[in-house]
N, C-alpha and C positions, 0 to 999 in steps of 0.2 A: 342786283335788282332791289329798288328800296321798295321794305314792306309799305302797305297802304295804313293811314293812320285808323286806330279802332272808329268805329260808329258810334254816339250817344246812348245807342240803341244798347251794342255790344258792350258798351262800357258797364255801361246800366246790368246788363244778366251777368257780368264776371262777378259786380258787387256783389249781387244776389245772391248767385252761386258761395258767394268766400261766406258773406253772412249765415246764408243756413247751414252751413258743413261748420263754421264753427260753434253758430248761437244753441243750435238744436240740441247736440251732447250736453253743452255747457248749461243749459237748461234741467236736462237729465240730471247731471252732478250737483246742481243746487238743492233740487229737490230731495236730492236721497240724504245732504246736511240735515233738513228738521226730522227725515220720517227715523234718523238714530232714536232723538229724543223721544217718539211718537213709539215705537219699540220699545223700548225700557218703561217708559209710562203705562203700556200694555202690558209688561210682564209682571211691573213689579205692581201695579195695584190692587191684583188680585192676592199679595200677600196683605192689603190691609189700608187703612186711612193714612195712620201714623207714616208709613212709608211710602204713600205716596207721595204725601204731602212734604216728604222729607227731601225728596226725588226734586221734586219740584223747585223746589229753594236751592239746593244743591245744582240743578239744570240752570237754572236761572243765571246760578254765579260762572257755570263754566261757560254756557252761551257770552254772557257779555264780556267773559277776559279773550275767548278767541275771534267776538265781532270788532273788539279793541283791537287786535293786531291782524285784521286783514289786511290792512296794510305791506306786508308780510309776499301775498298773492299779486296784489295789484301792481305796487313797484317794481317786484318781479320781471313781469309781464312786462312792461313795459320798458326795460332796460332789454333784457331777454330780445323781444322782437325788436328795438333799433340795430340792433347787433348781427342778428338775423336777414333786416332790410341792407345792410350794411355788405353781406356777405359773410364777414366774421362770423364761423357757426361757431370754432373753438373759445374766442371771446365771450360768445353768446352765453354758453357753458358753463364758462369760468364766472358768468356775472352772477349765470344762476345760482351755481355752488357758495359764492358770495352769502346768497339770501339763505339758502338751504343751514351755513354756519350760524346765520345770524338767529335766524328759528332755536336750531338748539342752543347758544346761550341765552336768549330769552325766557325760552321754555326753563332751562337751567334754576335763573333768576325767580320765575312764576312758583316752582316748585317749594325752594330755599323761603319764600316769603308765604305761602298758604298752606305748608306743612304744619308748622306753628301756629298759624293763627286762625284753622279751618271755625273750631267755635266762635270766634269775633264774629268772621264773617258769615255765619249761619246766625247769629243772634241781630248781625246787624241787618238782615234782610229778615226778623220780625218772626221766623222759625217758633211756633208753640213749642211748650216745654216736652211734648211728646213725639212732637215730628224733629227733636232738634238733633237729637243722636244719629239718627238716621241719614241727616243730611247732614252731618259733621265725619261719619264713615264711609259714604256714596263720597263727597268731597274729599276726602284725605288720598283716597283710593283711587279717584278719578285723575285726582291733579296729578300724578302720575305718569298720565297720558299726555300731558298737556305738550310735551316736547317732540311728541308722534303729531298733534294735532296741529303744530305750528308748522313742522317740516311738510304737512300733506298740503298746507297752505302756500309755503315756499314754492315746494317741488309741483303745484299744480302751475300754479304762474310760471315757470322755467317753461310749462310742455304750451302752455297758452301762448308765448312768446314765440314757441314755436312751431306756433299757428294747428296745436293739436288738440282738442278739445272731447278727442275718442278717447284716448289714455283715461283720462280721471274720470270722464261717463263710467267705463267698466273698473275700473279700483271703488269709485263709490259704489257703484250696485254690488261689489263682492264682497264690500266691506258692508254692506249695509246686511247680507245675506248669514254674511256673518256671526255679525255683532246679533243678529236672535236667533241663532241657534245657540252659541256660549251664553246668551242671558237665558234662556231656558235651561240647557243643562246646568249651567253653576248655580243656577236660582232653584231649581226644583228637585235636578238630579244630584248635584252634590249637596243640596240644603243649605248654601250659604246666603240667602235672604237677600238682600238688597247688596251686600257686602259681592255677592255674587254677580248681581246685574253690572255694578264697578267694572269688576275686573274682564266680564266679558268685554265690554263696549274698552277697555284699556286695551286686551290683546286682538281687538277689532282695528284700535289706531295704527298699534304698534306693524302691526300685520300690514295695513295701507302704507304706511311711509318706509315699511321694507323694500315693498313692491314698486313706488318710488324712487328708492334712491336706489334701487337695482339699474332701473330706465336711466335715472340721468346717469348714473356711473360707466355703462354702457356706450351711452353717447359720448361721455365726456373721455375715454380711451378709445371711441373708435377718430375721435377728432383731434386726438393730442390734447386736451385740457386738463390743466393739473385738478386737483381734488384737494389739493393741502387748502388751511384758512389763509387767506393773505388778509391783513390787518386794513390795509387801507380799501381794499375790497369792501371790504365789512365796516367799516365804518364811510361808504359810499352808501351803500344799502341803508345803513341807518340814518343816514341823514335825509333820503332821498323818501326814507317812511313815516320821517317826522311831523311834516305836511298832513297826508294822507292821514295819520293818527288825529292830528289836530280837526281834520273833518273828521271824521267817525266821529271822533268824541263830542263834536256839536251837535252830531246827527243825531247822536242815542240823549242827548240830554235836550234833544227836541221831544223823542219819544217818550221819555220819563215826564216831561212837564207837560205834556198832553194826557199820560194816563195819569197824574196827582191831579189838573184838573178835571178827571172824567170821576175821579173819585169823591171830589165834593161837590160834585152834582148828584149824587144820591146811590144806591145798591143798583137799580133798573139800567141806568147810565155807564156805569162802570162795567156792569156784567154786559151790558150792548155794545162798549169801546171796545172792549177786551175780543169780541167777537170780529167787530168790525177791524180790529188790528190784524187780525191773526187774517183775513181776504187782504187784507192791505199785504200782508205781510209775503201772500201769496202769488198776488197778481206780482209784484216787485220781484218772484222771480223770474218771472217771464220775460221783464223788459231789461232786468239785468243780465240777462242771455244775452238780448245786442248789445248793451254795453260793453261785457267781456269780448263780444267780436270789436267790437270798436277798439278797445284797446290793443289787443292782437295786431288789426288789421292798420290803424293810425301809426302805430309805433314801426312797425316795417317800413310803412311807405316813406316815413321823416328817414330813418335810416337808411332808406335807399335813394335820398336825396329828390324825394320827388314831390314835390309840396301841390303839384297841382294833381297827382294822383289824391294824395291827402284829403283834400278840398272835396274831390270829388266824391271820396268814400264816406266824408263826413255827410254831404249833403244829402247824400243815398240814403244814410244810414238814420238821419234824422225825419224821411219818407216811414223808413221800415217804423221808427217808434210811433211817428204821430197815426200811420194804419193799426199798429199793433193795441196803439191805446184806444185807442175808437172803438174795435174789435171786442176789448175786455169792457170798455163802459157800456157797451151793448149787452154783453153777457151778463154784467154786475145787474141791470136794471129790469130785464128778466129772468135772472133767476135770485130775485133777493129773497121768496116767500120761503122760495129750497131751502138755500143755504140755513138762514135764520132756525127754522124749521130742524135744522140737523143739530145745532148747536141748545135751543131750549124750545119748551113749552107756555114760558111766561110770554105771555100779551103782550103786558105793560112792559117785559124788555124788547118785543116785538116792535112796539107802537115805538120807541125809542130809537130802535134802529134804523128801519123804515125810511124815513127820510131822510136820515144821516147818510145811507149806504146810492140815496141818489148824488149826495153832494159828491163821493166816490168816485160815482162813476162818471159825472162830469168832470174831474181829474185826471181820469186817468189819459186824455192825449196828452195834456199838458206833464205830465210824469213819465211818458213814453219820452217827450223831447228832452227832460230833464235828465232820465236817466245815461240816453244817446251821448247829449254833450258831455256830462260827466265821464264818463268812459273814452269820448275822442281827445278828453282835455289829460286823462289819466294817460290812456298810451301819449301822449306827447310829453309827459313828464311834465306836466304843472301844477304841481301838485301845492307851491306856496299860493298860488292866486285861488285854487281848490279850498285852501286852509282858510284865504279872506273873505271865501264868498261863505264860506258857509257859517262863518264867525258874525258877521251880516245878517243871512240867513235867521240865526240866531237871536240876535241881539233887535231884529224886526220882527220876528213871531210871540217872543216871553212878552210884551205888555198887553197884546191883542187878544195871549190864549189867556189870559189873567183878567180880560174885560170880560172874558165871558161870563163865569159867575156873576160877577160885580153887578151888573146889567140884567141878568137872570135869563142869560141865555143857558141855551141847554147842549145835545148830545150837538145837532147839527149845526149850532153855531161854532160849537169844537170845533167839529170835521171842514165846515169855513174856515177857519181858522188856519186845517193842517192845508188847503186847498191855498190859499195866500201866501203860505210858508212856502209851497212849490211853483208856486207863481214867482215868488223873489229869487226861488233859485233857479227860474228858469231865465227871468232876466239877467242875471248878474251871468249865467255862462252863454247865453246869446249874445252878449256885449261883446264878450271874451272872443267867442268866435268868429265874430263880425270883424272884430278888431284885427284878427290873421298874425296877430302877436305870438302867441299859441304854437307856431308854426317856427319851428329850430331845426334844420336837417342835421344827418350826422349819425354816429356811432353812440354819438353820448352827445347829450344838452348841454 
Protein backbone atom coordinates (compact mmCIF):
# COMPACT_ATOMS: atom_id res chain seq x y z
CA UNK A 1 0.00 0.00 0.00
CA UNK A 2 1.63 3.26 -1.05
CA UNK A 3 2.04 5.72 1.95
CA UNK A 4 -0.16 9.11 1.38
CA UNK A 5 2.15 12.15 0.46
CA UNK A 6 2.69 14.43 3.89
CA UNK A 7 0.30 17.63 4.02
CA UNK A 8 1.82 21.29 3.71
CA UNK A 9 0.43 21.34 6.99
CA UNK A 10 2.42 18.20 8.37
CA UNK A 11 5.38 19.35 6.51
CA UNK A 12 5.27 22.52 8.14
CA UNK A 13 5.15 21.07 12.22
CA UNK A 14 8.05 18.20 11.27
CA UNK A 15 10.25 21.51 10.38
CA UNK A 16 9.05 22.96 13.48
CA UNK A 17 9.55 20.14 15.39
CA UNK A 18 13.46 19.45 14.01
CA UNK A 19 13.90 23.41 14.43
CA UNK A 20 13.16 23.64 18.18
CA UNK A 21 14.80 20.27 19.38
CA UNK A 22 17.75 21.40 17.73
CA UNK A 23 17.78 25.54 17.88
CA UNK A 24 16.72 25.51 21.74
CA UNK A 25 19.90 23.55 23.30
CA UNK A 26 22.06 25.14 20.66
CA UNK A 27 20.92 28.40 22.02
CA UNK A 28 21.69 27.17 25.69
CA UNK A 29 25.35 26.38 24.40
CA UNK A 30 25.99 29.70 22.97
CA UNK A 31 24.96 31.43 25.75
CA UNK A 32 27.03 29.59 28.38
CA UNK A 33 30.41 30.64 25.57
CA UNK A 34 30.33 34.63 26.92
CA UNK A 35 28.90 33.79 30.68
CA UNK A 36 32.99 31.89 30.94
CA UNK A 37 34.23 35.31 30.27
CA UNK A 38 31.31 36.94 32.59
CA UNK A 39 32.69 34.29 35.54
CA UNK A 40 36.29 34.97 35.55
CA UNK A 41 35.41 38.94 35.13
CA UNK A 42 33.44 38.30 38.35
CA UNK A 43 36.00 36.55 40.27
CA UNK A 44 38.86 38.11 39.33
CA UNK A 45 37.86 41.78 39.87
CA UNK A 46 37.33 41.67 43.14
CA UNK A 47 41.15 40.98 43.37
CA UNK A 48 41.64 44.62 41.96
CA UNK A 49 41.82 47.23 38.77
CA UNK A 50 45.09 46.20 37.43
CA UNK A 51 43.65 42.70 36.92
CA UNK A 52 40.80 43.23 35.77
CA UNK A 53 41.69 45.31 33.30
CA UNK A 54 44.52 42.82 32.58
CA UNK A 55 41.72 40.04 32.11
CA UNK A 56 40.21 42.06 29.80
CA UNK A 57 42.94 42.52 27.16
CA UNK A 58 43.88 39.00 27.66
CA UNK A 59 39.73 38.03 26.98
CA UNK A 60 39.76 40.11 24.35
CA UNK A 61 42.76 38.20 22.54
CA UNK A 62 41.52 34.74 23.32
CA UNK A 63 37.91 35.65 22.22
CA UNK A 64 38.92 36.87 18.74
CA UNK A 65 41.57 33.90 17.98
CA UNK A 66 38.62 31.20 18.84
CA UNK A 67 35.71 33.58 16.92
CA UNK A 68 38.60 33.28 14.07
CA UNK A 69 38.49 29.67 13.80
CA UNK A 70 34.77 28.87 14.13
CA UNK A 71 35.10 27.95 11.17
CA UNK A 72 36.38 24.78 12.89
CA UNK A 73 32.32 24.03 14.15
CA UNK A 74 30.58 25.22 11.21
CA UNK A 75 32.40 23.13 8.43
CA UNK A 76 32.12 20.52 10.68
CA UNK A 77 28.57 20.52 10.67
CA UNK A 78 28.08 20.52 7.56
CA UNK A 79 30.26 17.89 6.12
CA UNK A 80 29.11 15.65 9.40
CA UNK A 81 25.34 15.98 8.39
CA UNK A 82 25.60 15.39 4.48
CA UNK A 83 27.05 12.22 5.37
CA UNK A 84 24.51 11.62 7.94
CA UNK A 85 21.72 12.59 5.07
CA UNK A 86 23.65 10.14 3.10
CA UNK A 87 23.31 7.26 5.47
CA UNK A 88 27.16 6.99 5.86
CA UNK A 89 27.20 7.35 9.82
CA UNK A 90 30.83 5.66 9.78
CA UNK A 91 31.96 8.32 6.99
CA UNK A 92 30.12 10.81 9.05
CA UNK A 93 32.71 10.01 11.94
CA UNK A 94 35.46 9.74 9.99
CA UNK A 95 34.74 13.40 8.52
CA UNK A 96 34.33 14.57 11.98
CA UNK A 97 37.66 13.12 13.47
CA UNK A 98 39.02 14.88 10.34
CA UNK A 99 38.11 18.40 11.97
CA UNK A 100 38.64 17.18 15.54
CA UNK A 101 42.84 16.51 14.05
CA UNK A 102 42.72 19.53 12.41
CA UNK A 103 41.51 21.62 15.93
CA UNK A 104 44.69 20.22 17.51
CA UNK A 105 47.20 21.13 15.02
CA UNK A 106 45.94 24.45 14.92
CA UNK A 107 45.65 24.83 18.28
CA UNK A 108 49.27 23.29 18.17
CA UNK A 109 50.29 26.15 15.84
CA UNK A 110 48.23 29.04 18.19
CA UNK A 111 50.25 27.94 21.18
CA UNK A 112 54.09 27.68 19.40
CA UNK A 113 53.24 31.37 18.00
CA UNK A 114 51.60 33.20 21.42
CA UNK A 115 53.84 31.56 23.95
CA UNK A 116 56.50 33.90 22.76
CA UNK A 117 55.04 36.64 21.81
CA UNK A 118 52.12 37.09 24.71
CA UNK A 119 53.72 40.73 25.67
CA UNK A 120 53.59 42.04 21.82
CA UNK A 121 50.28 41.03 21.79
CA UNK A 122 49.07 42.44 25.29
CA UNK A 123 51.10 45.93 24.29
CA UNK A 124 49.58 45.63 20.90
CA UNK A 125 46.08 45.74 22.26
CA UNK A 126 47.09 49.23 24.29
CA UNK A 127 47.34 47.10 27.93
CA UNK A 128 48.51 50.12 30.59
CA UNK A 129 51.82 49.49 32.09
CA UNK A 130 50.00 47.95 35.24
CA UNK A 131 47.33 45.90 33.70
CA UNK A 132 50.04 44.52 31.17
CA UNK A 133 51.72 41.69 33.37
CA UNK A 134 48.55 40.44 34.33
CA UNK A 135 47.31 40.03 30.94
CA UNK A 136 50.51 38.77 29.67
CA UNK A 137 50.23 35.84 32.56
CA UNK A 138 46.03 35.24 32.26
CA UNK A 139 47.38 34.96 28.29
CA UNK A 140 50.52 32.72 28.59
CA UNK A 141 48.39 30.33 30.82
CA UNK A 142 45.28 30.48 28.97
CA UNK A 143 46.75 29.92 25.55
CA UNK A 144 47.17 26.58 26.71
CA UNK A 145 43.81 25.81 26.42
CA UNK A 146 43.41 26.92 23.21
CA UNK A 147 43.86 23.26 21.68
CA UNK A 148 40.84 22.12 24.20
CA UNK A 149 38.87 25.21 23.02
CA UNK A 150 39.37 24.34 19.23
CA UNK A 151 38.60 20.50 19.60
CA UNK A 152 35.03 21.65 21.67
CA UNK A 153 34.49 23.66 18.58
CA UNK A 154 35.24 20.73 16.18
CA UNK A 155 33.63 18.09 18.28
CA UNK A 156 30.50 20.38 18.81
CA UNK A 157 29.97 20.46 14.95
CA UNK A 158 30.59 16.44 14.57
CA UNK A 159 27.44 16.07 17.30
CA UNK A 160 25.43 19.19 15.30
CA UNK A 161 25.98 17.12 12.12
CA UNK A 162 24.46 14.79 13.91
CA UNK A 163 21.45 16.56 14.35
CA UNK A 164 22.38 16.72 18.39
CA UNK A 165 22.36 19.75 19.87
CA UNK A 166 21.55 18.10 23.70
CA UNK A 167 25.30 16.88 23.91
CA UNK A 168 26.99 20.44 23.96
CA UNK A 169 23.88 22.21 25.91
CA UNK A 170 24.90 19.94 28.88
CA UNK A 171 29.07 19.89 28.40
CA UNK A 172 28.70 23.83 28.28
CA UNK A 173 26.62 24.18 31.39
CA UNK A 174 29.13 21.71 33.22
CA UNK A 175 31.80 23.34 31.94
CA UNK A 176 30.51 26.40 32.70
CA UNK A 177 29.76 25.17 36.42
CA UNK A 178 33.04 24.29 36.49
CA UNK A 179 35.19 26.73 35.34
CA UNK A 180 33.75 28.89 38.78
CA UNK A 181 34.10 26.71 41.19
CA UNK A 182 38.41 26.09 40.10
CA UNK A 183 38.24 30.15 39.48
CA UNK A 184 37.24 30.43 43.12
CA UNK A 185 39.32 27.82 44.65
CA UNK A 186 42.63 28.52 42.66
CA UNK A 187 41.99 32.38 42.86
CA UNK A 188 41.11 32.58 46.64
CA UNK A 189 41.74 29.06 48.02
CA UNK A 190 45.08 28.42 46.64
CA UNK A 191 46.03 32.35 46.42
CA UNK A 192 47.17 32.08 42.95
CA UNK A 193 45.61 35.50 41.76
CA UNK A 194 44.64 35.79 38.31
CA UNK A 195 47.35 33.27 37.57
CA UNK A 196 44.59 31.08 39.18
CA UNK A 197 41.49 32.20 37.41
CA UNK A 198 43.91 30.86 34.05
CA UNK A 199 44.30 27.81 34.92
CA UNK A 200 40.80 27.18 36.28
CA UNK A 201 38.91 28.09 33.09
CA UNK A 202 42.31 25.87 31.07
CA UNK A 203 41.18 22.74 33.20
CA UNK A 204 37.31 23.81 32.48
CA UNK A 205 38.30 23.35 28.60
CA UNK A 206 40.46 20.54 28.89
CA UNK A 207 37.61 18.86 30.93
CA UNK A 208 34.97 19.71 27.93
CA UNK A 209 36.88 18.40 25.14
CA UNK A 210 37.65 15.16 27.18
CA UNK A 211 33.97 14.68 27.52
CA UNK A 212 33.89 15.22 23.80
CA UNK A 213 36.13 13.15 22.23
CA UNK A 214 35.02 10.39 24.84
CA UNK A 215 31.22 10.67 22.70
CA UNK A 216 32.78 10.80 19.33
CA UNK A 217 35.29 7.95 20.10
CA UNK A 218 32.45 6.01 21.16
CA UNK A 219 30.42 6.61 18.21
CA UNK A 220 33.20 6.24 16.03
CA UNK A 221 33.96 2.22 17.43
CA UNK A 222 30.41 1.57 17.76
CA UNK A 223 30.26 2.35 13.65
CA UNK A 224 33.73 1.06 12.68
CA UNK A 225 35.43 4.53 12.09
CA UNK A 226 38.99 4.70 12.18
CA UNK A 227 40.33 7.58 14.67
CA UNK A 228 43.95 7.69 13.15
CA UNK A 229 44.56 11.40 11.15
CA UNK A 230 44.29 10.77 7.39
CA UNK A 231 46.19 13.70 5.62
CA UNK A 232 43.87 14.09 2.91
CA UNK A 233 40.97 14.15 5.32
CA UNK A 234 42.54 17.02 7.00
CA UNK A 235 43.52 18.99 4.57
CA UNK A 236 39.69 18.49 3.14
CA UNK A 237 38.54 20.17 6.32
CA UNK A 238 41.13 22.82 5.87
CA UNK A 239 40.29 23.79 2.76
CA UNK A 240 36.58 23.63 3.14
CA UNK A 241 37.37 26.34 6.41
CA UNK A 242 39.19 28.69 4.36
CA UNK A 243 35.97 30.18 2.99
CA UNK A 244 34.33 30.38 6.28
CA UNK A 245 37.54 32.07 7.83
CA UNK A 246 37.61 34.50 5.12
CA UNK A 247 33.86 35.55 6.31
CA UNK A 248 34.64 35.71 9.82
CA UNK A 249 37.38 37.60 9.26
CA UNK A 250 35.24 40.30 7.28
CA UNK A 251 32.71 39.99 9.70
CA UNK A 252 35.03 41.04 12.81
CA UNK A 253 36.76 43.72 10.70
CA UNK A 254 33.11 45.05 10.26
CA UNK A 255 32.91 45.02 13.90
CA UNK A 256 36.29 46.66 14.74
CA UNK A 257 35.61 49.61 12.12
CA UNK A 258 32.33 50.33 13.67
CA UNK A 259 33.69 50.57 17.19
CA UNK A 260 36.94 52.94 15.86
CA UNK A 261 34.26 54.74 14.46
CA UNK A 262 32.11 54.95 17.69
CA UNK A 263 35.21 55.91 19.20
CA UNK A 264 35.75 59.30 17.32
CA UNK A 265 32.45 60.23 17.97
CA UNK A 266 33.28 61.15 21.51
CA UNK A 267 33.52 58.96 25.38
CA UNK A 268 29.30 59.19 25.53
CA UNK A 269 29.16 57.42 22.06
CA UNK A 270 31.67 54.79 22.39
CA UNK A 271 30.56 53.90 25.94
CA UNK A 272 26.75 53.70 24.36
CA UNK A 273 28.29 51.50 21.19
CA UNK A 274 29.94 49.41 23.56
CA UNK A 275 26.56 48.78 25.31
CA UNK A 276 24.54 48.62 22.21
CA UNK A 277 27.13 45.90 20.90
CA UNK A 278 27.14 43.66 23.68
CA UNK A 279 22.39 43.52 23.01
CA UNK A 280 23.66 43.16 19.59
CA UNK A 281 25.84 40.68 20.54
CA UNK A 282 23.13 38.98 22.49
CA UNK A 283 20.02 38.95 20.36
CA UNK A 284 22.52 37.28 17.57
CA UNK A 285 22.45 34.57 19.81
CA UNK A 286 19.22 33.73 19.50
CA UNK A 287 18.90 33.90 15.81
CA UNK A 288 22.11 32.00 15.57
CA UNK A 289 20.18 29.02 17.19
CA UNK A 290 18.28 28.75 13.82
CA UNK A 291 20.98 29.11 12.04
CA UNK A 292 22.95 26.19 13.56
CA UNK A 293 19.47 24.23 12.90
CA UNK A 294 19.73 25.40 9.45
CA UNK A 295 22.85 23.92 8.91
CA UNK A 296 22.29 20.58 10.69
CA UNK A 297 19.03 20.28 9.05
CA UNK A 298 20.08 21.67 5.13
CA UNK A 299 23.19 19.56 5.09
CA UNK A 300 21.15 16.20 5.65
CA UNK A 301 18.67 16.85 3.38
CA UNK A 302 21.37 17.72 0.35
CA UNK A 303 22.88 14.44 1.60
CA UNK A 304 19.91 12.64 1.32
CA UNK A 305 19.41 13.68 -2.16
CA UNK A 306 16.46 15.54 -1.45
CA UNK A 307 16.77 19.15 -2.76
CA UNK A 308 12.94 19.73 -2.59
CA UNK A 309 13.04 18.74 1.19
CA UNK A 310 15.90 21.40 1.20
CA UNK A 311 13.92 24.07 -0.17
CA UNK A 312 11.45 23.47 1.86
CA UNK A 313 13.34 23.66 5.21
CA UNK A 314 15.04 26.61 4.03
CA UNK A 315 11.63 28.46 3.44
CA UNK A 316 10.30 27.36 6.85
CA UNK A 317 13.23 28.26 8.33
CA UNK A 318 13.41 31.77 6.93
CA UNK A 319 9.29 32.18 8.52
CA UNK A 320 11.09 31.10 12.03
CA UNK A 321 13.87 34.01 11.65
CA UNK A 322 11.74 36.81 10.20
CA UNK A 323 9.06 35.88 13.39
CA UNK A 324 11.93 35.55 15.68
CA UNK A 325 13.31 38.97 14.70
CA UNK A 326 10.17 40.91 14.89
CA UNK A 327 9.66 39.16 18.40
CA UNK A 328 13.18 40.71 19.61
CA UNK A 329 12.64 44.16 17.76
CA UNK A 330 9.57 44.24 19.91
CA UNK A 331 11.41 43.37 23.05
CA UNK A 332 14.57 45.78 22.12
CA UNK A 333 11.94 48.87 21.90
CA UNK A 334 10.33 48.15 25.17
CA UNK A 335 12.75 47.41 27.15
CA UNK A 336 15.52 49.78 26.05
CA UNK A 337 15.16 52.30 29.40
CA UNK A 338 15.98 48.67 31.47
CA UNK A 339 18.46 47.45 29.78
CA UNK A 340 20.46 50.98 29.37
CA UNK A 341 19.62 51.46 32.97
CA UNK A 342 21.49 48.27 33.89
CA UNK A 343 24.55 49.08 31.97
CA UNK A 344 25.03 53.23 33.39
CA UNK A 345 23.77 56.02 35.08
CA UNK A 346 24.91 58.78 32.51
CA UNK A 347 22.12 60.66 30.65
CA UNK A 348 24.12 61.84 28.08
CA UNK A 349 25.17 58.04 27.35
CA UNK A 350 21.44 57.39 27.73
CA UNK A 351 20.38 60.24 25.41
CA UNK A 352 23.10 58.55 22.84
CA UNK A 353 21.75 55.29 22.97
CA UNK A 354 18.15 55.77 22.74
CA UNK A 355 17.62 56.06 19.37
CA UNK A 356 20.38 54.08 18.20
CA UNK A 357 18.84 51.00 20.01
CA UNK A 358 15.47 51.83 17.96
CA UNK A 359 17.52 51.73 14.66
CA UNK A 360 18.28 47.96 16.39
CA UNK A 361 15.37 46.89 16.68
CA UNK A 362 14.24 47.72 13.34
CA UNK A 363 16.89 45.23 12.22
CA UNK A 364 16.47 42.88 13.70
CA UNK A 365 13.78 40.83 11.19
CA UNK A 366 16.01 41.70 8.61
CA UNK A 367 19.07 39.94 10.69
CA UNK A 368 16.69 36.95 11.59
CA UNK A 369 16.63 36.43 7.65
CA UNK A 370 20.33 37.14 7.29
CA UNK A 371 21.34 35.04 9.95
CA UNK A 372 18.73 31.88 8.53
CA UNK A 373 20.31 31.95 4.98
CA UNK A 374 23.65 32.16 6.24
CA UNK A 375 23.37 29.00 8.16
CA UNK A 376 21.22 27.11 5.02
CA UNK A 377 23.97 28.34 2.72
CA UNK A 378 26.76 27.04 5.53
CA UNK A 379 25.19 23.42 5.87
CA UNK A 380 25.20 23.19 1.94
CA UNK A 381 28.75 23.80 1.97
CA UNK A 382 29.20 27.35 0.28
CA UNK A 383 31.23 28.60 1.89
CA UNK A 384 33.38 30.37 -1.28
CA UNK A 385 30.32 32.51 -2.33
CA UNK A 386 29.81 33.04 1.80
CA UNK A 387 33.73 34.35 1.50
CA UNK A 388 32.32 36.78 -1.74
CA UNK A 389 29.49 38.12 -0.17
CA UNK A 390 30.86 39.04 2.72
CA UNK A 391 34.15 40.53 1.17
CA UNK A 392 31.25 42.81 -0.53
CA UNK A 393 29.47 43.12 2.49
CA UNK A 394 32.62 44.66 3.33
CA UNK A 395 34.12 46.67 0.94
CA UNK A 396 30.07 48.45 0.84
CA UNK A 397 29.85 49.23 4.45
CA UNK A 398 33.84 50.93 5.13
CA UNK A 399 33.05 54.20 3.14
CA UNK A 400 29.46 54.85 4.48
CA UNK A 401 30.62 53.96 8.25
CA UNK A 402 33.55 56.61 7.46
CA UNK A 403 30.80 59.18 6.16
CA UNK A 404 29.59 59.33 9.29
CA UNK A 405 31.81 61.41 11.26
CA UNK A 406 32.85 63.31 8.19
CA UNK A 407 29.11 64.56 7.92
CA UNK A 408 28.68 64.75 11.78
CA UNK A 409 26.59 62.02 12.09
CA UNK A 410 26.47 60.57 15.26
CA UNK A 411 25.85 57.04 17.40
CA UNK A 412 22.44 56.30 15.28
CA UNK A 413 23.74 57.17 12.08
CA UNK A 414 26.42 54.34 13.04
CA UNK A 415 23.90 51.95 13.85
CA UNK A 416 22.34 52.93 10.13
CA UNK A 417 25.11 52.36 9.01
CA UNK A 418 25.60 48.49 10.73
CA UNK A 419 21.53 48.18 9.61
CA UNK A 420 22.72 48.63 5.59
CA UNK A 421 25.63 46.33 6.19
CA UNK A 422 22.86 43.61 6.97
CA UNK A 423 20.75 44.82 4.31
CA UNK A 424 23.72 43.98 1.79
CA UNK A 425 23.98 40.92 3.29
CA UNK A 426 20.82 39.91 3.22
CA UNK A 427 20.65 40.71 -0.45
CA UNK A 428 23.58 39.13 -1.70
CA UNK A 429 22.40 35.65 0.27
CA UNK A 430 18.76 36.08 -1.09
CA UNK A 431 20.02 36.17 -4.51
CA UNK A 432 22.14 33.07 -3.77
CA UNK A 433 18.97 31.40 -2.59
CA UNK A 434 16.69 32.35 -5.20
CA UNK A 435 19.29 31.31 -7.65
CA UNK A 436 18.92 27.32 -6.09
CA UNK A 437 22.66 27.17 -7.17
CA UNK A 438 23.38 26.57 -3.55
CA UNK A 439 21.70 23.38 -3.90
CA UNK A 440 24.46 20.16 -4.70
CA UNK A 441 23.07 16.84 -3.35
CA UNK A 442 25.33 14.02 -2.30
CA UNK A 443 27.71 12.78 0.52
CA UNK A 444 30.12 15.49 -0.24
CA UNK A 445 29.81 18.85 -2.61
Amino acid sequence: MTQAPATPKATRRQHDREIVALAVPAFGALVAEPLFVMADSAIVGHLGTAQLAGLGVASALLTTAVSVFVFLAYATTAAVARRVGAGDLPAAIRQGMDGIWLALLIGAAVIAVALPTAPSLVALFGASDTAAPYATTYLRISVLGIPAMLVVLAATGVLRGLQNTRTPLYVAGAGFIANGLLNVLLVYGAGLGIAGSAWGTVIAQCGMAAVYLVVVVRGARRHGASLRPDLAGIRNSAQAGVPLLIRTLSLRAVLMIATAIAARLGDADIAAHQIILSLWSLLAFALDAIAIAGQAIIGRYLGADDPAGARAACRRMVQWGTAVGVVLGLLVVATRPAFLAMFTGDQIVKDAALPALVIVALAQPVCGIVYVLDGVLMGAGDGPYLAWAMLLTLTAFTPVALLVPAFGGGLTALWAAMTLMMTVRLVTLWLRTRSGRWIVTGATR
